[in-house]
BATIKOL-536723 format. One record per residue (C-alpha): x, y, z; residue number from 1. Coordinates in Angstrom, 1 decimal, decimal comma, always signed. Layout:
N
<<X Y Z> NUM>
...
***
This chain:
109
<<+110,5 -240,0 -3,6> 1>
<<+113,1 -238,6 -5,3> 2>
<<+114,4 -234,7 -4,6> 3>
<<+116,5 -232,0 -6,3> 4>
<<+116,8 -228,4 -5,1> 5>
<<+113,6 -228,6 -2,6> 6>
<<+111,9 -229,4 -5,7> 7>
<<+109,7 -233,5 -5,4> 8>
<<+110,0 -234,8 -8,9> 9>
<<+106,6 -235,6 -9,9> 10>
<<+107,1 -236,9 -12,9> 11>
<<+109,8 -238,4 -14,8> 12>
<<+110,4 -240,0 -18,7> 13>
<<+113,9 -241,7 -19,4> 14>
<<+114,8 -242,3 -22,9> 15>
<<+117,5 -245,0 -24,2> 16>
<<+120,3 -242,4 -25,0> 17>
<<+120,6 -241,7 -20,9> 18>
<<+118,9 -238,9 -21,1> 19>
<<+115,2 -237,4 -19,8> 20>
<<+113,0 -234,3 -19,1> 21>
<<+111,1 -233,9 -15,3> 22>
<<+108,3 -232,3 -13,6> 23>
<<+108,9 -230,8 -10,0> 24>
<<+107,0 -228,8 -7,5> 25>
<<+108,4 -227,1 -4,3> 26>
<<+106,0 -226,5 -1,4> 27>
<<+106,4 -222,6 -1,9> 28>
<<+108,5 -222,4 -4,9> 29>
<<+105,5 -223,5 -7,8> 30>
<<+107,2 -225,7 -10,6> 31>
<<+110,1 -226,7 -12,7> 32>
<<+110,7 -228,4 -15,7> 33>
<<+114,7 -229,9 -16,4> 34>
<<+116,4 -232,0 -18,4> 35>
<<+118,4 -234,4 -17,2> 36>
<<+121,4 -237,2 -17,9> 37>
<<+121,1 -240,2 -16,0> 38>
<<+124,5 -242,2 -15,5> 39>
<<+124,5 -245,4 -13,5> 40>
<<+120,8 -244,6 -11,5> 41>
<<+122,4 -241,0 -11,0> 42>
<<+120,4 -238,2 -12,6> 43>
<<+122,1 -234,9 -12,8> 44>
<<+119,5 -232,2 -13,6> 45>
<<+119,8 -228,8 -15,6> 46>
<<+118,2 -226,5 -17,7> 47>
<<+115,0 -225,6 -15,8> 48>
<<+112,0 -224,0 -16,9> 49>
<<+110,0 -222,1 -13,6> 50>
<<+106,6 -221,6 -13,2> 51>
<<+103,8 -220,6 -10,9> 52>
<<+101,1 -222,6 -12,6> 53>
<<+101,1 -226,6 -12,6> 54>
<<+99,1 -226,9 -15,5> 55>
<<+102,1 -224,5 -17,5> 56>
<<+104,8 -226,3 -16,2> 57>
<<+102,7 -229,9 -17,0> 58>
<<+102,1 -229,0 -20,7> 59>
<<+106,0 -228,0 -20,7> 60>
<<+106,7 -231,2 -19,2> 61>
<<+105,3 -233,2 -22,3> 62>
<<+106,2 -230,7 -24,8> 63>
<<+110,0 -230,8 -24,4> 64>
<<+109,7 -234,7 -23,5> 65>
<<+107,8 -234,8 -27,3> 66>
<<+110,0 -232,4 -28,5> 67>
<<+113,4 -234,2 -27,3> 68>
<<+112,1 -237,2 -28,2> 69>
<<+111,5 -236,6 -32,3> 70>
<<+114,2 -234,5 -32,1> 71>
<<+116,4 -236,9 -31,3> 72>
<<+114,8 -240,2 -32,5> 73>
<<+115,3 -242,0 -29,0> 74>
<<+112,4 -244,4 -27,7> 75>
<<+111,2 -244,1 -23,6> 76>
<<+113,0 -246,6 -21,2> 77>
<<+110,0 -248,8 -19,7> 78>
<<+110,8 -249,5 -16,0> 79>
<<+109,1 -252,9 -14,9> 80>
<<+105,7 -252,8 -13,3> 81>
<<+106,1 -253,4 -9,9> 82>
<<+108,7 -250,6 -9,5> 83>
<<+106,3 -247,9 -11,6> 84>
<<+103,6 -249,4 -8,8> 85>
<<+106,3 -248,8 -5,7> 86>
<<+106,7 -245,4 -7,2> 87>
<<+103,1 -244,4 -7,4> 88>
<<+102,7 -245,7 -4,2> 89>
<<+105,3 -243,3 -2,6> 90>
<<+103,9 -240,1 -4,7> 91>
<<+100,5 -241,1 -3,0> 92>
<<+101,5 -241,6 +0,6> 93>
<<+100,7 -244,7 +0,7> 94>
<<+102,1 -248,1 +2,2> 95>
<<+102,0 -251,3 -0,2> 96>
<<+99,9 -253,4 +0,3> 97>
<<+101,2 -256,3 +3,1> 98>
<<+102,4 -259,7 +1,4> 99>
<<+99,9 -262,7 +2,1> 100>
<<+103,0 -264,1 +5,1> 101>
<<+102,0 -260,4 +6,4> 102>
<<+98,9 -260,2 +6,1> 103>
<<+96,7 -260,3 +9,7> 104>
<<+95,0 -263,7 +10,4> 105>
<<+91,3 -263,8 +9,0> 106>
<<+90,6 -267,1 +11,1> 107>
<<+90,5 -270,1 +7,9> 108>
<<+88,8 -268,6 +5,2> 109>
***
């Protein structure tokens, strides 16, 4: 999961000029909103936008995404499948699911 000031980044949208906007939450802190430039699977965050409520901060979140995006006519990255699956995995808590070699024994079925 990744992290930046305390804050979890809950959600995240990439577009094809290396730029994106975020959604955080801190455990006592509420919400943010950034920008960011990603360079080489580095992100570098700035301009935040803090809130107490998640719904505000959410409906920030996909305003400035929409906003950025027909502003500056760029199209969302699309990460494969299996890595938006490992990701929504980890934002659950949750283990994947064990490969067939490790999965337990279920006696010849």
């Amino acid at each position: 999961m990744e992290e930046n000031q305390g804050y979890v980044i809950r959600q995240s949208v990439l577009f094809d000029n290396g730029r994106g906007i975020a959604l955080g939450e801190h455990p006592r802190e509420g919400f943010v909103t950034w920008q960011f430039t990603e360079e080489q699977g580095r992100r570098e965050y700035y301009w935040g936008h803090y809130y107490d409520d998640g719904a505000v901060a959410e409906k920030d979140y996909a305003d400035r995404a929409a906003d950025y995006q027909r502003r500056f006519r760029v199209r969302e990255v699309k990460r494969p499948i299996a890595q938006q699956m490992r990701e929504a995995a980890e934002q659950a808590g949750e283990r994947p699911a064990p490969s067939r070699r490790e999965a337990p024994d279920r006696g010849g079925r």
